[in-house]
C-alpha angles and dihedrals in degrees: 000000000000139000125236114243096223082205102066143010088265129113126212145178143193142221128201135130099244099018132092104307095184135054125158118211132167097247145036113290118256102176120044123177119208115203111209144158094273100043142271132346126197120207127190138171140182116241106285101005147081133331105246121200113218133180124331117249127206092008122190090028116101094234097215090183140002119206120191101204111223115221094048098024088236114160115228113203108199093206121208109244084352110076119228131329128198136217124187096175105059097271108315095103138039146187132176117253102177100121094134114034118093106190113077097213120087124186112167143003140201147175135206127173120246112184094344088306125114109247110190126197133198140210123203140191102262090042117252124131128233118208111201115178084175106070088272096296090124128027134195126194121243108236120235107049099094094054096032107148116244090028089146106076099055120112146142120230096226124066134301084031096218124148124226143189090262091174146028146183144171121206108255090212099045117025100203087071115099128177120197121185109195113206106244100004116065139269114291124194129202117192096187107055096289088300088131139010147211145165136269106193106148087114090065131113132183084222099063105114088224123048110248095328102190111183104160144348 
């Protein structure tokens, strides 16, 4: 799965545990970026050939999702205890573009196209959810998480139990459509910008070993 660079005539892709799994180009995929624990890796490869690991980019900070815009070709980096990183050259530079958010943990990021702009979203642990329609210079906070009902019962196994929006997605065909999944907590859906929630728990069974254990979209 890749996504096109409208800037050039090059096709990348990105991997990340809560980011944007899947992108559709029109051509195999040359540049790949690999989130991990200890920053950033850049693979590339020559048309037919190997995957070739380069330099190590954002070393030392734990990369939760990755997000390739699509109208510049920019690369968003949601960082774990370290808010949001851009990139607007495939990878090869950053800068941090958290002013705004006020939780330091980022989980997952998305982007969706209003009127031919980015616009970029959040997820946090704890979970809350950050809009940005500026490249992620500037950040405001989506109202309702904090007094989600049901709230309570939210909770992650491993220490320091703390939920997380694990997931998140934008309809393509409606962009006022967002879907968040809290890990574990349940998938929330907001049909006016993230203005107001509410939950989709029809999937749900008394009989699933995990309580409403969301891990992608």
């Amino acid at each position: 799965r890749c996504s096109r660079d409208w800037s050039s005539d090059v096709c990348s892709s990105d991997l990340a545990s809560n980011g944007m799994i899947s992108y559709r180009g029109n051509a195999p995929a040359t540049r790949l970026l690999v989130g991990t624990a200890d920053g950033l890796d850049v693979l590339e490869r020559a048309p037919g050939g190997e995957w070739r690991r380069g330099e190590r980019k954002l070393a030392g900070r734990h990369v939760s999702s990755l997000a390739i815009e699509p109208v510049n070709g920019g690369v968003f980096a949601g960082i774990h205890k370290g808010g949001v990183f851009y990139s607007a050259d495939g990878g090869s530079t950053w800068e941090e573009r958290s002013g705004g958010i006020s939780i330091e943990h980022v989980y997952s990021v998305t982007t969706s196209v209003e009127d031919g702009k980015t616009v970029v979203y959040a997820g946090t642990e704890p979970p809350c959810t950050f809009r940005s329609t500026d490249l992620g210079k500037t950040w405001n906070e989506l109202p309702g998480w904090r007094e989600m009902p049901g709230k309570d019962k939210w909770v992650f196994p491993m220490p320091p139990k703390m939920p997380h929006a694990k997931t998140m997605a934008v309809d393509p065909q409606n962009p006022s459509t967002i879907y968040v999944g809290v890990e574990q907590g349940g998938l929330f859906v907001s049909d006016d910008k993230g203005q107001s929630w509410r939950e989709l728990d029809s999937y749900d069974s008394p009989d699933l070993p995990s309580y409403r254990d969301l891990h992608t979209k």
